[in-house]
PAPA-200667 format. One line per 2 residues: number of its first residue (from 1); for each residue x, y, z of N, C-alpha, C. Coordinates in Angstrom, 2 decimals. Example, Ala and Ser with C-alpha at 12.3 -4.5 7.8 and 13.67 -1.06 7.14 Angstrom:
2
1 = 13.19/-5.69/7.80/12.30/-4.50/7.80/13.20/-3.30/7.80 | 12.85/-2.25/7.08/13.67/-1.06/7.14/12.90/0.03/7.87 .
***
This chain:
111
1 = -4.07/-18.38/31.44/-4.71/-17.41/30.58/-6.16/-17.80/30.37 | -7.05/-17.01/30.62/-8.40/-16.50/30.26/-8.54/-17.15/28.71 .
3 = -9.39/-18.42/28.36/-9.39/-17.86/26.34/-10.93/-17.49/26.65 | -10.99/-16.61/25.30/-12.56/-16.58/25.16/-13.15/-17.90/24.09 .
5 = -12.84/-18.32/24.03/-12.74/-19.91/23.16/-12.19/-20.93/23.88 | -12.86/-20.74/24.46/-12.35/-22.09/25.85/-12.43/-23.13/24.99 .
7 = -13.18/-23.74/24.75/-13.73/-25.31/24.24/-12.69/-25.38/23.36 | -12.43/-24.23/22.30/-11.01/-24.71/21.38/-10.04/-24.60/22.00 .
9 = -9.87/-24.06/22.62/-8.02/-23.90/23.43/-7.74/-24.90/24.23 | -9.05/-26.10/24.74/-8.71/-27.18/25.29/-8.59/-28.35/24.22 .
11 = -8.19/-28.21/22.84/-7.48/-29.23/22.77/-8.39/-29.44/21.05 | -9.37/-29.24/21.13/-10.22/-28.94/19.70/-9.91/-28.34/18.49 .
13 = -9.16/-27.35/19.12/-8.58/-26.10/18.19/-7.03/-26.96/17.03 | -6.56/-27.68/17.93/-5.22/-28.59/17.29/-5.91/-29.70/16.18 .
15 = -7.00/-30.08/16.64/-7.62/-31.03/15.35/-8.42/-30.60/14.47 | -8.68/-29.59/14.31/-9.31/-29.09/12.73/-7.90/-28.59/11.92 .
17 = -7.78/-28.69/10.49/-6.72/-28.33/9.45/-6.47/-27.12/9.40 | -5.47/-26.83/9.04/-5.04/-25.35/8.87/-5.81/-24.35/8.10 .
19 = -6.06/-24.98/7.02/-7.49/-24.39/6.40/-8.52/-24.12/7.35 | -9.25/-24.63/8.15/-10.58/-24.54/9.22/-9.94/-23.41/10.11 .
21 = -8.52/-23.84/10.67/-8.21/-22.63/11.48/-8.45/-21.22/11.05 | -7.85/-21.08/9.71/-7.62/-19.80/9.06/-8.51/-19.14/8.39 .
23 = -9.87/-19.70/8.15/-11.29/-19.72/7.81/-11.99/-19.14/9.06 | -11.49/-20.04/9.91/-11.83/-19.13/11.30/-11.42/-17.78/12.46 .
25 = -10.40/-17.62/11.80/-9.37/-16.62/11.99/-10.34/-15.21/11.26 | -10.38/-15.68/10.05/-10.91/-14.95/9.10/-12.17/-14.15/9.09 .
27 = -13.58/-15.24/9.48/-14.74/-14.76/10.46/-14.10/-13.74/11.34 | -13.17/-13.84/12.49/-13.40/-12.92/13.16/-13.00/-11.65/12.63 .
29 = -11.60/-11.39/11.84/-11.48/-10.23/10.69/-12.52/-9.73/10.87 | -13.28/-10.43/9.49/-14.22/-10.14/8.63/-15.68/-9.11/9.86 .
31 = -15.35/-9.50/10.74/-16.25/-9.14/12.02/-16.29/-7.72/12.01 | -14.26/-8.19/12.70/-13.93/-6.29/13.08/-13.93/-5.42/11.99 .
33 = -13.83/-6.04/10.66/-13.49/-5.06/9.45/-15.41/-4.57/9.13 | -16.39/-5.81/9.69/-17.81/-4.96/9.37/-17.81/-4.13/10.90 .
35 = -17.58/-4.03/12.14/-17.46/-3.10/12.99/-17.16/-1.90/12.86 | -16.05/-1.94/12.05/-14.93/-0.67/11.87/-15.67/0.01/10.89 .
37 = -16.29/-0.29/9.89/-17.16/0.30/8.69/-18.36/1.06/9.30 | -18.66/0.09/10.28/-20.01/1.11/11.32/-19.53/1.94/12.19 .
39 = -18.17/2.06/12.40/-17.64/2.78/13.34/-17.91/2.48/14.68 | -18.42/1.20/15.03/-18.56/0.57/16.52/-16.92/0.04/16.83 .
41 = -15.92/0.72/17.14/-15.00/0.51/18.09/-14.88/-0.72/18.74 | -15.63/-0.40/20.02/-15.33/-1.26/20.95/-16.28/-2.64/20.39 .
43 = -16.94/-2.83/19.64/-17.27/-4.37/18.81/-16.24/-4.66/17.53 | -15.27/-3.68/17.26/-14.85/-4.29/16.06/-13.54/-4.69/17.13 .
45 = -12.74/-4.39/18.26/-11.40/-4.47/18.63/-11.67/-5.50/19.56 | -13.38/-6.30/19.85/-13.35/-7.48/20.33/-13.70/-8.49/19.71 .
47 = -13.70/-8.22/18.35/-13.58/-8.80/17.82/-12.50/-9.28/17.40 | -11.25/-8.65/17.11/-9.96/-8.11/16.96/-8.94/-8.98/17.88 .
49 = -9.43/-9.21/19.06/-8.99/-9.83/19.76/-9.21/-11.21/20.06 | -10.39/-11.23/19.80/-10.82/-12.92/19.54/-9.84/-13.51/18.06 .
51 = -9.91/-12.44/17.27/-8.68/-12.98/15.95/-7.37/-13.07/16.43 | -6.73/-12.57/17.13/-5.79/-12.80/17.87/-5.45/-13.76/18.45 .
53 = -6.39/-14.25/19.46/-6.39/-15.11/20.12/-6.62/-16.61/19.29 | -7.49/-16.64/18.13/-7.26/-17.42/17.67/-5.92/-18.12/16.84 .
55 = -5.40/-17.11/16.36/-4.09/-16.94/15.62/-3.23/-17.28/16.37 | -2.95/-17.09/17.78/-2.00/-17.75/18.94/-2.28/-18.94/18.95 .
57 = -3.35/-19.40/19.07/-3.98/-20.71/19.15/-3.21/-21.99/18.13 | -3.62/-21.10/16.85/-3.28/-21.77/15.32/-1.30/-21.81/15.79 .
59 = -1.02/-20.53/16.35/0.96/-20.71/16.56/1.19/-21.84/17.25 | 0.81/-21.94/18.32/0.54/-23.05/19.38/0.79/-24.40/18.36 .
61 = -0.14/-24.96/17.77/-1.20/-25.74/17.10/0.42/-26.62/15.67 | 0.74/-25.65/15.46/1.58/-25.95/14.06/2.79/-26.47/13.91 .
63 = 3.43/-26.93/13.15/4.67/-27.71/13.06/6.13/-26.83/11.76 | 4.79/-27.00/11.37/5.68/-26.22/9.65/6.42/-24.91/10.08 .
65 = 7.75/-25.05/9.83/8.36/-23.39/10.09/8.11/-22.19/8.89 | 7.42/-22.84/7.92/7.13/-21.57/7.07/5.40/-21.10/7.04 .
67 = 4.29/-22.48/8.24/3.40/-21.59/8.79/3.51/-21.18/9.72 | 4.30/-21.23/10.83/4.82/-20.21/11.75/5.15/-19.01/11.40 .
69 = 6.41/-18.73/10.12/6.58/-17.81/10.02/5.40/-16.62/9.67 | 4.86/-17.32/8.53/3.17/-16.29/8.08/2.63/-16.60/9.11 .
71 = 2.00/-16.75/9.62/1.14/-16.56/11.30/1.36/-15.32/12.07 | 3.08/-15.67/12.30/3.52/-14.19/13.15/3.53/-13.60/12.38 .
73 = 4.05/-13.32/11.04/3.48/-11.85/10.16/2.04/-11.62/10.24 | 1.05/-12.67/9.99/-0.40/-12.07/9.59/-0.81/-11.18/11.21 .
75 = 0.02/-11.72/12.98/-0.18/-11.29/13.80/0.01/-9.84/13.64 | 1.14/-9.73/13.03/1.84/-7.97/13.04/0.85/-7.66/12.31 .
77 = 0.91/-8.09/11.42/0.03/-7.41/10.08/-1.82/-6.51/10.78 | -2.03/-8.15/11.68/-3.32/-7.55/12.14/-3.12/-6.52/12.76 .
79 = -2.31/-6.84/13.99/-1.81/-5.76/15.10/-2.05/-4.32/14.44 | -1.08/-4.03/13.35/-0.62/-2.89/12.89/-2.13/-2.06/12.49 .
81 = -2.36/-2.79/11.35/-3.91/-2.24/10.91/-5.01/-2.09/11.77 | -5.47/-2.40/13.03/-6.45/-2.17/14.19/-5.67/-1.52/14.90 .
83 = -4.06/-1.49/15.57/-4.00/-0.99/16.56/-3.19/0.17/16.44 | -2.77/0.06/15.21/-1.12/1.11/15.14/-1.82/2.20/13.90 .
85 = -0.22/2.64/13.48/-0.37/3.14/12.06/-0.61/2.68/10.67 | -0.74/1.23/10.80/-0.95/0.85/9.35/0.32/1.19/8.39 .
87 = 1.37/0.73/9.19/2.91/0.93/7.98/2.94/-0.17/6.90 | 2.14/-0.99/7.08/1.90/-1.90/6.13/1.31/-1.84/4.94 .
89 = 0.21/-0.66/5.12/-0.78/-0.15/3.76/-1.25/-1.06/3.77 | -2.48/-1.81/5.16/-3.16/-2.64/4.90/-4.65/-2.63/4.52 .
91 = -5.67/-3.14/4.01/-6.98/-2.44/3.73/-7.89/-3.56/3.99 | -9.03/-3.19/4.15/-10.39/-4.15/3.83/-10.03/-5.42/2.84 .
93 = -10.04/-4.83/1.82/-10.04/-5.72/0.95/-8.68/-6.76/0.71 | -7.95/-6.30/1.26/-6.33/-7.15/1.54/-6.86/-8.36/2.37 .
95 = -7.40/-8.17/3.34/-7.76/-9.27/4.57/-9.07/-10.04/3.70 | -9.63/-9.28/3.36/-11.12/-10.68/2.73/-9.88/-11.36/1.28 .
97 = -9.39/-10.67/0.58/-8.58/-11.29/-0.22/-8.03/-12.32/0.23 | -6.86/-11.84/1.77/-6.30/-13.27/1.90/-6.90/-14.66/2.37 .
99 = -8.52/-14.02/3.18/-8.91/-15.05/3.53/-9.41/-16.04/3.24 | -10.44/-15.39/1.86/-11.30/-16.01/1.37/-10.77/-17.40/0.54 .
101 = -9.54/-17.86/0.20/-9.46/-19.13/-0.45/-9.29/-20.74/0.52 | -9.27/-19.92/2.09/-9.22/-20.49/3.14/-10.63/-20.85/3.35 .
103 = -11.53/-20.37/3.59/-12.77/-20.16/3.42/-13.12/-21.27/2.97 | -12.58/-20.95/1.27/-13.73/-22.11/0.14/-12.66/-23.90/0.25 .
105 = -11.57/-23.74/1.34/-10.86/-24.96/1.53/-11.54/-25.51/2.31 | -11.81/-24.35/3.64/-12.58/-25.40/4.54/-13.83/-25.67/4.29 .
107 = -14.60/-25.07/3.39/-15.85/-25.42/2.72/-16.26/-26.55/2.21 | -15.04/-26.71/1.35/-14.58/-27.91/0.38/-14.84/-29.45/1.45 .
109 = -13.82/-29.16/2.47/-13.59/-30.01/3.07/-14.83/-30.61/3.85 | -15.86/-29.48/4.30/-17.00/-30.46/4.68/-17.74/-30.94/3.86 .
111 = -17.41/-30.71/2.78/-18.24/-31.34/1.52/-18.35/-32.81/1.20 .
***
């Protein structure tokens, strides 16, 4: 497989904390959700996909069976809201909500 994050998928991506992962997960969101507001499409769903790909990365990466389990939900979750119908009632502000305490962890942490 192709990553577009090469440098993390060789082996980088497993040594930053779950916090850094999901902080970074989050950037790319935060990307497609300012794309989607401008109505640029095709920049918000590659963005979309780089979150994806990171999020496989983070599945890959983990041990804990109850962050596995939220991982593959937050996957559906994304999936649904960019690609589907949104049976989830997911919004803007749901995704900066969940991300942002990830954010101020990995913040913390380079502190």
């Amino acid at each position: 497989m192709a990553y577009q994050h090469n440098n993390l998928a060789q082996g980088r991506w497993a040594e930053m904390t779950l916090s850094e992962q999901m902080a970074n997960i989050g950037s790319e969101i935060s990307r497609a959700l300012h794309w989607k507001r401008k109505e640029k499409e095709d920049y918000c769903l590659k963005a979309v996909v780089r979150a994806l790909e990171l999020i496989s990365l983070t599945i890959d990466s983990v041990s804990t069976k109850s962050h596995l389990r939220e991982l593959t939900r937050l996957r559906e979750v994304v999936i649904d809201y960019f690609y589907s119908e949104n049976e989830y009632g997911s919004s803007d502000a749901l995704f900066e909500k969940y991300f942002y305490p990830f954010n101020v962890a990995a913040r913390n942490k380079k502190n």
